[in-house]
ROSE-4610 file (N, C-alpha, C; in Angstrom, 1 decimal, always signed):
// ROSE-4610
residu = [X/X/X/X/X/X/X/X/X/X/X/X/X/X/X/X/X/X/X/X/X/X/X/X/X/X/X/X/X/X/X/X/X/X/X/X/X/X/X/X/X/X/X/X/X/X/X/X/X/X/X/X/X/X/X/X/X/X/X/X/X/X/X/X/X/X/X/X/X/X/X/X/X/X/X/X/X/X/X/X/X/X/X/X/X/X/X/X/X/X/X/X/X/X/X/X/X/X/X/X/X/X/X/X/X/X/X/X/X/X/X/X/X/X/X/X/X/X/X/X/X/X/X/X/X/X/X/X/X/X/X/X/X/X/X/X/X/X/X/X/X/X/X/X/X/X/X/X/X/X/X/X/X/X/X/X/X/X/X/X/X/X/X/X/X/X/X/X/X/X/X/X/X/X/X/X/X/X/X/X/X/X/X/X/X/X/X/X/X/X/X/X/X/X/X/X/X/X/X/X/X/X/X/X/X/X/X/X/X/X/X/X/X/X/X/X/X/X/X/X/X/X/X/X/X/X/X/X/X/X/X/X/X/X/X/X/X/X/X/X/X/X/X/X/X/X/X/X/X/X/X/X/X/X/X/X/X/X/X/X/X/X/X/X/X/X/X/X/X/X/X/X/X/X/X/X/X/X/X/X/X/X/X/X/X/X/X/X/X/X/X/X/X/X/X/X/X/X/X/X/X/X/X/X/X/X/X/X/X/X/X/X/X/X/X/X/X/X/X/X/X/X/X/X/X/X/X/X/X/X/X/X/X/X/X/X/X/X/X/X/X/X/X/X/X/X/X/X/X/X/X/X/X/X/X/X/X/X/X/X/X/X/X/X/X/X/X/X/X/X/X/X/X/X/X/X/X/X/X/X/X/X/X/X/X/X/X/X/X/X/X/X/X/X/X/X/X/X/X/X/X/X/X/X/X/X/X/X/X/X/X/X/X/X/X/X/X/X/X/X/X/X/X/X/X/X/X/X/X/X/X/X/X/X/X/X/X/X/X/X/X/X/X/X/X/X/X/X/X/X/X/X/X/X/X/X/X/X/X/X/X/X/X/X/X/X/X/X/X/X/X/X/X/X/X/X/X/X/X/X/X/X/X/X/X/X/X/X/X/X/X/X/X/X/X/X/X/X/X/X/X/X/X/X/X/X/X/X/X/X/X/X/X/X/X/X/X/X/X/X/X/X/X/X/X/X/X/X/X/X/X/X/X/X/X/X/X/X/X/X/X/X/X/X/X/X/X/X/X/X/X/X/X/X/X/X/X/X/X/X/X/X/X/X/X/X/X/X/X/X/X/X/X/X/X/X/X/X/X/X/X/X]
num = [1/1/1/2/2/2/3/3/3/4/4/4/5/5/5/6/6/6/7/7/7/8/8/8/9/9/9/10/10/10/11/11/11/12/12/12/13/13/13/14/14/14/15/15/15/16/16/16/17/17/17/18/18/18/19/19/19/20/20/20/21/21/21/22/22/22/23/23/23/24/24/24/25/25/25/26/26/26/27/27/27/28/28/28/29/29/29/30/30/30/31/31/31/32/32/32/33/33/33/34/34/34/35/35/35/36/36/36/37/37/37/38/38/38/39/39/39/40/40/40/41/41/41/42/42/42/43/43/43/44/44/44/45/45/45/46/46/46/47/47/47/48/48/48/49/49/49/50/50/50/51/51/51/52/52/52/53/53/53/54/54/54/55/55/55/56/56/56/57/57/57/58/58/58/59/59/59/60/60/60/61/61/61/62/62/62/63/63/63/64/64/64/65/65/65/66/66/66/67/67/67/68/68/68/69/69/69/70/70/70/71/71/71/72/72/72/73/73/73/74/74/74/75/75/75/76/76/76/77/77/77/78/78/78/79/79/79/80/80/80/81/81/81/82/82/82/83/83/83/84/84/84/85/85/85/86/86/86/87/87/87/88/88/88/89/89/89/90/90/90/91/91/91/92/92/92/93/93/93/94/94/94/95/95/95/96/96/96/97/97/97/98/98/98/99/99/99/100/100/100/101/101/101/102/102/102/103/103/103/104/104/104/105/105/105/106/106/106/107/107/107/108/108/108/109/109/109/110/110/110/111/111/111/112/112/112/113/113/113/114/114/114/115/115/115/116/116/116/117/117/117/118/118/118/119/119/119/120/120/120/121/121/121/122/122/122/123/123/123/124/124/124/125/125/125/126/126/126/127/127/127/128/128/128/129/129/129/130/130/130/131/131/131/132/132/132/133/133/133/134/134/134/135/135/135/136/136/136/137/137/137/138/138/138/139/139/139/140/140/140/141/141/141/142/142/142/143/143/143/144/144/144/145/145/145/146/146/146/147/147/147/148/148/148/149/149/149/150/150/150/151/151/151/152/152/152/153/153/153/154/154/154/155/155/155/156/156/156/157/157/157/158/158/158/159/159/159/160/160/160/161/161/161/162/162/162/163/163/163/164/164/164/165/165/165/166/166/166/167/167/167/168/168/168/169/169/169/170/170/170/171/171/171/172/172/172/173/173/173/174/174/174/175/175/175/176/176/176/177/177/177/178/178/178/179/179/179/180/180/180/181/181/181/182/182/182/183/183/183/184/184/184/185/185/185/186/186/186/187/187/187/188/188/188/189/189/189/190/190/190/191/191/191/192/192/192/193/193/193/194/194/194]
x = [+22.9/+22.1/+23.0/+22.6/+23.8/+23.0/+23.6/+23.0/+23.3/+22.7/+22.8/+22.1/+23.2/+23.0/+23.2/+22.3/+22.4/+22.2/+23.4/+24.0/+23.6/+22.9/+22.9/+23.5/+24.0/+24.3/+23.8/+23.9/+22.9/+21.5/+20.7/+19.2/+19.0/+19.9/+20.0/+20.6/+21.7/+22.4/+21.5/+20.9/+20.3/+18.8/+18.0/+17.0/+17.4/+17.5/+18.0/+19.1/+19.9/+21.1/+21.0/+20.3/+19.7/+18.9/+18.0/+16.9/+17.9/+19.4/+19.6/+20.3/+21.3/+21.8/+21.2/+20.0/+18.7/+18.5/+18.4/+18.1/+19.4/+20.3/+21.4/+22.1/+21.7/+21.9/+21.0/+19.4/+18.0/+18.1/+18.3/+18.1/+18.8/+20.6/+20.7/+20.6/+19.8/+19.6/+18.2/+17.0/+16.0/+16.6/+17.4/+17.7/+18.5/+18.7/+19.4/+18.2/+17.1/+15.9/+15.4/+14.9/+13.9/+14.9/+16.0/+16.7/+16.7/+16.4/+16.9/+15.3/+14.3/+12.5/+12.4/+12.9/+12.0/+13.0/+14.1/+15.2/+14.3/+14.0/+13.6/+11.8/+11.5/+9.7/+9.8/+10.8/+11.0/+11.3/+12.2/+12.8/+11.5/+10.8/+10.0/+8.0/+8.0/+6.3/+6.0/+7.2/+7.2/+8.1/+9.3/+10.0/+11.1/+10.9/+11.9/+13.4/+14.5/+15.8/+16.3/+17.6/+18.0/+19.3/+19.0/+20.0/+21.3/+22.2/+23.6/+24.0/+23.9/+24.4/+23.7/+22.5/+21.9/+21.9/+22.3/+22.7/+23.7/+24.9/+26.2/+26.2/+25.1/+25.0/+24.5/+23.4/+23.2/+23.9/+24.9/+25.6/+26.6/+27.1/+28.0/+27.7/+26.0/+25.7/+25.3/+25.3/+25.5/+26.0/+27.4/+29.2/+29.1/+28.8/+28.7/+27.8/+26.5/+25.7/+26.2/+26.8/+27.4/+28.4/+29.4/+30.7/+30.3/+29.2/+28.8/+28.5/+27.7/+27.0/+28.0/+29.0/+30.1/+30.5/+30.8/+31.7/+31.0/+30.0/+29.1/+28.6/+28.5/+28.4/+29.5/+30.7/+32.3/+32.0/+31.9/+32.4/+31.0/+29.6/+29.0/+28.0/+28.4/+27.7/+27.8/+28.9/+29.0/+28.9/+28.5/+28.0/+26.6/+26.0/+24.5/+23.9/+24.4/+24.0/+24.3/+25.8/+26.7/+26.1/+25.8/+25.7/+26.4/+26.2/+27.3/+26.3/+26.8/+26.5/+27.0/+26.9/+27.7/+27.3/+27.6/+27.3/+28.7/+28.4/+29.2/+30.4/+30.2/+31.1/+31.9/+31.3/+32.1/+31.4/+32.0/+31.7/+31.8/+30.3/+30.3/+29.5/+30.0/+30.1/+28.9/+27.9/+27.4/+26.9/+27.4/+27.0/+26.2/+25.3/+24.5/+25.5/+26.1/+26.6/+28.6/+28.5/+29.8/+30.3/+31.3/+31.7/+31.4/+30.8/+30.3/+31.9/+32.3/+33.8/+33.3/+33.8/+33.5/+34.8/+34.9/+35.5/+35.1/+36.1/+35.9/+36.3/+35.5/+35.9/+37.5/+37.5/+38.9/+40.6/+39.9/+40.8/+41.2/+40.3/+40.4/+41.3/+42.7/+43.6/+43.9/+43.4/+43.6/+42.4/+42.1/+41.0/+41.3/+40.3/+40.8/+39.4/+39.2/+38.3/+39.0/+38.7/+38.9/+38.0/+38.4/+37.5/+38.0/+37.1/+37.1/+37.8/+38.4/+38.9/+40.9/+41.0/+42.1/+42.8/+43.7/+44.9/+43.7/+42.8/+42.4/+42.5/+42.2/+42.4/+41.7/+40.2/+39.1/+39.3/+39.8/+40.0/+38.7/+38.1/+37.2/+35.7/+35.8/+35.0/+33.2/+32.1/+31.2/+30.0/+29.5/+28.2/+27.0/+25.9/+25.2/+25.6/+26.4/+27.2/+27.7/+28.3/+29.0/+30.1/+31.0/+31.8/+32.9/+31.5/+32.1/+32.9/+33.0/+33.7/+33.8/+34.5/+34.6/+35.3/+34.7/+35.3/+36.4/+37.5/+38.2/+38.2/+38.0/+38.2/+39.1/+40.4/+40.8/+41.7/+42.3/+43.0/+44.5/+44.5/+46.1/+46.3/+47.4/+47.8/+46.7/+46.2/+45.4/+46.7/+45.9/+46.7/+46.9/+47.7/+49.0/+47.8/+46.0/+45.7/+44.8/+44.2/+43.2/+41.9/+41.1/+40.2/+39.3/+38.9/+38.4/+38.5/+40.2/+40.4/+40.9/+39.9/+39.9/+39.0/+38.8/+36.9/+37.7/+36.1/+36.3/+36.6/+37.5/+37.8/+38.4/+39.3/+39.2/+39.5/+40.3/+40.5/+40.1/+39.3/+39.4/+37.7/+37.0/+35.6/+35.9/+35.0/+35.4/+33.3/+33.4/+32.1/+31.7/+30.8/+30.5/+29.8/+30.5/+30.0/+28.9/+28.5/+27.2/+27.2/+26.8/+26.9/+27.0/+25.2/+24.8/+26.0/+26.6/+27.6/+28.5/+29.1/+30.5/+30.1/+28.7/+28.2/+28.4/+28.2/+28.2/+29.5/+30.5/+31.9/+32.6/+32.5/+32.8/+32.6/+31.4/+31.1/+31.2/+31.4/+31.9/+33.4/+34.2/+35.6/+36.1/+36.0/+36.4/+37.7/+38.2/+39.9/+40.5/+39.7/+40.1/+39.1/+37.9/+36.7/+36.0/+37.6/+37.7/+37.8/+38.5/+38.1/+37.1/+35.7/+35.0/+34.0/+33.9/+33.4/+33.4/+34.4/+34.3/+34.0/+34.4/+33.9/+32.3/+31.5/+30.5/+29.9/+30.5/+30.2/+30.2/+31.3/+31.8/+30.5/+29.9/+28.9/+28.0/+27.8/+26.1/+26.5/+27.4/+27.5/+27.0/+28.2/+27.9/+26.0/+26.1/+24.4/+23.4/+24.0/+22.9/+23.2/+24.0/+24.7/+23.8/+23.5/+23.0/+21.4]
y = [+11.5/+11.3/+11.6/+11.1/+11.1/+11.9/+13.1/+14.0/+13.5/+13.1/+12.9/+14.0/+14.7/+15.4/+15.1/+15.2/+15.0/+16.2/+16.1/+17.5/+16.8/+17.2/+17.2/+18.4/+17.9/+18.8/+20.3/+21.2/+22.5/+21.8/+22.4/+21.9/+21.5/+22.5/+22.4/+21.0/+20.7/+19.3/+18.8/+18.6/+17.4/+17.3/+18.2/+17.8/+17.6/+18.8/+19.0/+18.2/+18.4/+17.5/+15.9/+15.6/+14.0/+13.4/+14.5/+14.3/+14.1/+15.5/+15.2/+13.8/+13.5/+12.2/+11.1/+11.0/+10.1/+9.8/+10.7/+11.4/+11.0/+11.5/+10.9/+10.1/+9.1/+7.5/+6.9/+7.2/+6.7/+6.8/+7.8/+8.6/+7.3/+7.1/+6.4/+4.6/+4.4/+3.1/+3.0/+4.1/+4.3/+3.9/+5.1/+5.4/+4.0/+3.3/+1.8/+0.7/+0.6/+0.3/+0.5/+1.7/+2.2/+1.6/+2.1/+1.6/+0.2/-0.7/-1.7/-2.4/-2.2/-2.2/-1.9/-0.6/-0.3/-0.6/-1.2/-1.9/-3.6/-4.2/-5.2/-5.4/-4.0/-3.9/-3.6/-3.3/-3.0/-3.5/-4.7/-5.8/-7.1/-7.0/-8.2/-7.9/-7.2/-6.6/-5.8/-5.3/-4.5/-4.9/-5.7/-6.6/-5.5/-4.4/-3.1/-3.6/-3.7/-3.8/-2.9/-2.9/-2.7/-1.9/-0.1/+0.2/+0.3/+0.0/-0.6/+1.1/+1.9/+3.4/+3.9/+3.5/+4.1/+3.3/+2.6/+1.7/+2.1/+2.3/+2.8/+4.5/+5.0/+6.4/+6.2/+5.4/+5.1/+5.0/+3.6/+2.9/+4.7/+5.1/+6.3/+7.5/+7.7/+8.3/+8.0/+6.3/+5.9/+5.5/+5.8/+5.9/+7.6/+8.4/+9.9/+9.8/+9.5/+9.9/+9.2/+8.0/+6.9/+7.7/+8.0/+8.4/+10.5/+11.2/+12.3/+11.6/+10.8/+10.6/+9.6/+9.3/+8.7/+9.6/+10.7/+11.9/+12.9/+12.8/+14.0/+12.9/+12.0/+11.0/+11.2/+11.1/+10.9/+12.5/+13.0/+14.6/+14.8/+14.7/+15.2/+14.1/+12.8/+11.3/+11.8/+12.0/+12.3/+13.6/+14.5/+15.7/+15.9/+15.0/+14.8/+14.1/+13.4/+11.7/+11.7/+12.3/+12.2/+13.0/+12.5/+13.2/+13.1/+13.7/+14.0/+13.4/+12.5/+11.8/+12.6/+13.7/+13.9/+13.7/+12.9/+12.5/+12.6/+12.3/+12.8/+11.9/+11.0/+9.8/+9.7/+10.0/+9.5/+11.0/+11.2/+12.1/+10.6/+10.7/+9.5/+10.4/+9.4/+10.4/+8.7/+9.5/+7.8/+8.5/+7.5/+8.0/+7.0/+7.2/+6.0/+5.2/+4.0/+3.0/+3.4/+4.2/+4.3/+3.8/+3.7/+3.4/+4.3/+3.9/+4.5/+4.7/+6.3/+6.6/+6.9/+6.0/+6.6/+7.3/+8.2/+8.9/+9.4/+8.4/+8.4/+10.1/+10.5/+11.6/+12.2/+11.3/+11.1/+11.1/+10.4/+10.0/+10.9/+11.7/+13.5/+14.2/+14.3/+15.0/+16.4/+15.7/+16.4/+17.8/+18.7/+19.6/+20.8/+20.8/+22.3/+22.5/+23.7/+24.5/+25.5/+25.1/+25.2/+25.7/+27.0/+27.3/+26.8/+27.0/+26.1/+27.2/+28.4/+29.5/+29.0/+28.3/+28.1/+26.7/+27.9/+26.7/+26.3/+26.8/+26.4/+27.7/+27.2/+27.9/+29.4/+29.3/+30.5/+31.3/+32.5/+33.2/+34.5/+34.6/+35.5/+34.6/+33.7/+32.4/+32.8/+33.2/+34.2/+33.2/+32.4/+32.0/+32.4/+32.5/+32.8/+33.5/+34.0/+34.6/+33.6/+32.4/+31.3/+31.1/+30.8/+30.6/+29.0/+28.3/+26.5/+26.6/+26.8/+26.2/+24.9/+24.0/+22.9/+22.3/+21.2/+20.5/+19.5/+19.5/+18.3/+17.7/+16.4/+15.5/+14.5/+14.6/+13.5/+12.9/+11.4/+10.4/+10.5/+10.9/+11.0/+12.6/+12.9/+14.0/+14.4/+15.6/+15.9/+15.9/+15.4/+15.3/+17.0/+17.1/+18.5/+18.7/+18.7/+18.6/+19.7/+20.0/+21.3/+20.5/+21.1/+20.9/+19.8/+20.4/+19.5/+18.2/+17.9/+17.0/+16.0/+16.0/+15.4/+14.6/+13.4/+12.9/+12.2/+11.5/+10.9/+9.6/+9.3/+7.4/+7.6/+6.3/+5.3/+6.8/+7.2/+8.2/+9.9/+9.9/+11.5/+12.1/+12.5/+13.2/+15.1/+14.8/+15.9/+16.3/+17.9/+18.3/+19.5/+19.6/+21.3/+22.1/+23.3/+23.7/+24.8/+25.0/+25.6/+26.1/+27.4/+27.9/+26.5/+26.4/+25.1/+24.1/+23.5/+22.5/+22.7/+24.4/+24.7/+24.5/+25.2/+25.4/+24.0/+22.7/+21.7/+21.0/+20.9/+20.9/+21.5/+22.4/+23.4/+22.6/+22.1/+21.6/+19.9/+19.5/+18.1/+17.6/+18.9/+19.0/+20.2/+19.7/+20.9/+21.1/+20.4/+21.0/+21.5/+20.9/+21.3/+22.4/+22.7/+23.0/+24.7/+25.2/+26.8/+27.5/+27.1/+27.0/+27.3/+26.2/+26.6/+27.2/+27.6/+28.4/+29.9/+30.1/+31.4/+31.9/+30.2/+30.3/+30.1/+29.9/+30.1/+31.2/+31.8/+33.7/+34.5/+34.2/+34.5/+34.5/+33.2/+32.5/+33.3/+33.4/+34.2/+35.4/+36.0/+37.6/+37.7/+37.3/+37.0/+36.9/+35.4/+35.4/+36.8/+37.6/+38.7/+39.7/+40.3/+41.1/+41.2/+39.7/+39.5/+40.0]
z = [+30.8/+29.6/+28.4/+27.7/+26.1/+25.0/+25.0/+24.0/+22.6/+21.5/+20.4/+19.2/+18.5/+17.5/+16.1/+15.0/+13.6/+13.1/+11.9/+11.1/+9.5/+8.9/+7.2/+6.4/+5.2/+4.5/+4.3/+3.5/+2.7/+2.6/+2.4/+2.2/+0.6/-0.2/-1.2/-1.5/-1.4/-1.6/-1.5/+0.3/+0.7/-0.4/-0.8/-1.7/-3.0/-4.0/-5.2/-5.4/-5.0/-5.4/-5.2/-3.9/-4.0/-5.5/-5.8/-6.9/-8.3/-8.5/-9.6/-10.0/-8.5/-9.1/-9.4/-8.5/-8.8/-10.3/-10.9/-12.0/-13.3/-13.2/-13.6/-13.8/-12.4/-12.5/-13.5/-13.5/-13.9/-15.2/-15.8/-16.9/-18.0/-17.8/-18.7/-19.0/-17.7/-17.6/-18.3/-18.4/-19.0/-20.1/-21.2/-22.1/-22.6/-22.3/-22.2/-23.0/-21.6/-21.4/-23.1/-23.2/-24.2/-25.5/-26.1/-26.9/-27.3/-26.4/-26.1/-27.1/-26.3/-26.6/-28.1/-28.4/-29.6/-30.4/-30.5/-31.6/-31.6/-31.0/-30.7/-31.0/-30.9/-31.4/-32.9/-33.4/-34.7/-35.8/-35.2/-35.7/-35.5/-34.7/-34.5/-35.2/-35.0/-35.5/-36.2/-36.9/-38.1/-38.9/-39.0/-39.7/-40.5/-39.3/-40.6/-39.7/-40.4/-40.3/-39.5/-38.4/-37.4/-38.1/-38.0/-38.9/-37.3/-38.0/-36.6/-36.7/-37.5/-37.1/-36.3/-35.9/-34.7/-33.7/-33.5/-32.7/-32.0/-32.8/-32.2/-31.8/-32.2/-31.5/-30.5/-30.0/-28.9/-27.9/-28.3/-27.7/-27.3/-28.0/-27.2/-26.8/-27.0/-25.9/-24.8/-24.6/-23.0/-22.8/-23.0/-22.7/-22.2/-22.8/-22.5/-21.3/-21.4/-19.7/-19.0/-18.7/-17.7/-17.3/-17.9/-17.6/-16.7/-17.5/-16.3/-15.6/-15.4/-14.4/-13.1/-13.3/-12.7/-12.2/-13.3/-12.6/-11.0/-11.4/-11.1/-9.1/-9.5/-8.5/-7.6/-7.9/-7.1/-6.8/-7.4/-6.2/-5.1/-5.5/-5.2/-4.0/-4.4/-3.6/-1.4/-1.7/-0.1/+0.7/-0.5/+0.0/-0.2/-0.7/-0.7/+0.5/+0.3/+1.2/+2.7/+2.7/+3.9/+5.1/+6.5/+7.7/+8.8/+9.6/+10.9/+12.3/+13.1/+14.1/+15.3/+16.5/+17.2/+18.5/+19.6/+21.3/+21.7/+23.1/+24.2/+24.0/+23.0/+23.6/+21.9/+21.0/+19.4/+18.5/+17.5/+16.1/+15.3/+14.6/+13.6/+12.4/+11.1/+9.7/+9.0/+8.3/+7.6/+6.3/+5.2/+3.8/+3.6/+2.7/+1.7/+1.2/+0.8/+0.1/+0.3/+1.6/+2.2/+3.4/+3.6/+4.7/+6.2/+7.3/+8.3/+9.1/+9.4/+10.1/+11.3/+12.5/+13.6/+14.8/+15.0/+15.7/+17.1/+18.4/+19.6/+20.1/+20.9/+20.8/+21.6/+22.2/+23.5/+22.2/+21.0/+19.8/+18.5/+19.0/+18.3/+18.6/+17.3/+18.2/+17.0/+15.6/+14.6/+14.7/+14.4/+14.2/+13.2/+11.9/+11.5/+10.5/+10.7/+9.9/+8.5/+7.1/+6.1/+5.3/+4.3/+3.5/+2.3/+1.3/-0.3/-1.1/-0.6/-0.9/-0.5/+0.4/+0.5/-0.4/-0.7/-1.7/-2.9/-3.4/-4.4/-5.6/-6.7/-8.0/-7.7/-7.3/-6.9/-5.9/-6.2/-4.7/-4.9/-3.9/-3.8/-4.0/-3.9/-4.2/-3.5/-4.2/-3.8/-4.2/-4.3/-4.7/-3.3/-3.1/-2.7/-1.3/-1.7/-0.4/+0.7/+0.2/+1.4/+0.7/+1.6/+1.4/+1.7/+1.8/+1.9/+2.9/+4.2/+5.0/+5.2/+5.5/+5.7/+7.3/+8.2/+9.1/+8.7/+9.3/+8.8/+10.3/+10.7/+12.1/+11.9/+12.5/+12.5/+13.8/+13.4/+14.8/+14.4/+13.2/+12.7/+11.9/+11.3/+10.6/+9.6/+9.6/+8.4/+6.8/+5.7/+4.4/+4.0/+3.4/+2.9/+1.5/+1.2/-0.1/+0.0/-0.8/-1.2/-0.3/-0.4/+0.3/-0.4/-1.9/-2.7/-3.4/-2.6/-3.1/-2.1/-0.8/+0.5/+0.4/+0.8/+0.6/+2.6/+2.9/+4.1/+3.7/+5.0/+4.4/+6.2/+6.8/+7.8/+8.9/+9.0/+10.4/+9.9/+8.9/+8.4/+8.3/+9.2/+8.5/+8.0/+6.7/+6.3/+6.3/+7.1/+6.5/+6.5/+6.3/+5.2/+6.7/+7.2/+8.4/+8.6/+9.6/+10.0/+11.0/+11.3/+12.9/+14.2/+13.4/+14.8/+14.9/+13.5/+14.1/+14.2/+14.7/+14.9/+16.6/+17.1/+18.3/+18.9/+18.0/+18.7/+18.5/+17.7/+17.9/+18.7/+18.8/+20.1/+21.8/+21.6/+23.1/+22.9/+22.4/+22.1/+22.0/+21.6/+21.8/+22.7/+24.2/+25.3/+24.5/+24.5/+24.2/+23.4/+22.4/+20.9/+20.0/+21.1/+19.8/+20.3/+20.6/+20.8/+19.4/+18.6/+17.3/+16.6/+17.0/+16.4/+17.0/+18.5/+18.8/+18.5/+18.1/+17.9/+16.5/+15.1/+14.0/+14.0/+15.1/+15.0/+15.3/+16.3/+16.3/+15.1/+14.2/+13.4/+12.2/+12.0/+10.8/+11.1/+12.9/+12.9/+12.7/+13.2/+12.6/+11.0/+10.3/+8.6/+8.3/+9.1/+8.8/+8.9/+10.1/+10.4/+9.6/+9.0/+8.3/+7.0/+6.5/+5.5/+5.6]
């Protein structure tokens, strides 16, 4: 029988952070929308003139919310969205409006567990007491880059780890996934500590 397991993000990403980019995207396409309406209800049924300096304020503060909201998209799109597929037979990675990575598991040669503490600017790196560990999976060489500035594309899943899915890396990669068995002893210690 083929055990299949699904891994989501923080609970936090997965709701809150879904809602804000929701939100972010929405917000200046409203603010587009509305602008758009009451320059045109203004001009038409009340016959008052279209002053162009508010117009162009407009117009650059959605150049300003477009462009956060671009930014805020690229870092955060695939740590919201993104999940982890794991059976006996492939590790598969699927984002909303991304490319689906599938990794045979026989094809797993790469493996390494990474904190957001390494090689980055933040050392001591403390928010709610985690510390961002991260999975990297890959069929070829992992890249020589900070962690943050990894995303997943054709042979690479990168994902944010958890006892349970070190427990099931571990048993999904006999060979390789001693690793994370023991970083999952490790999580639940931490966890109970807490």
């Amino acid at each position: 029988m083929k055990k299949r397991q699904v891994f989501r993000p923080n609970i936090v990403l997965l709701v809150e952070g879904r809602l804000l980019l929701l939100i972010l995207l929405g917000f200046p396409i409203y603010l587009a929308c509305e602008t758009c309406y009451s320059s045109i209800y203004l001009k038409l049924v009340n016959n008052i003139p279209i002053d162009k300096t508010n117009i162009l304020g407009f117009f650059i503060l959605e150049i300003m919310l477009f462009s956060a909201a671009a930014f805020l998209c690229h870092w955060f799109w695939q740590l919201c969205f993104g999940k982890l597929i794991i059976t006996d037979e492939y590790i598969q990675w699927r984002c909303l409006f991304c490319k689906k990575i599938t990794l045979p598991v026989e094809e797993i040669f790469y493996v390494k567990a990474i904190s957001f503490t390494d090689g980055n600017y933040l050392k001591d790196y403390k928010i709610y007491n985690s510390n961002f560990e991260y999975a990297l999976l890959s069929s070829e060489p992992l890249p020589n880059k900070r962690i943050d500035k990894i995303r997943c594309k054709d042979n690479l899943i990168r994902f944010m780890l958890t006892p349970d899915l070190c427990e099931a890396l571990g048993d999904a990669l006999p060979e390789r996934g001693g690793m994370f068995r023991t970083l999952a002893i490790k999580l639940k210690a931490k966890k109970r500590k807490k």
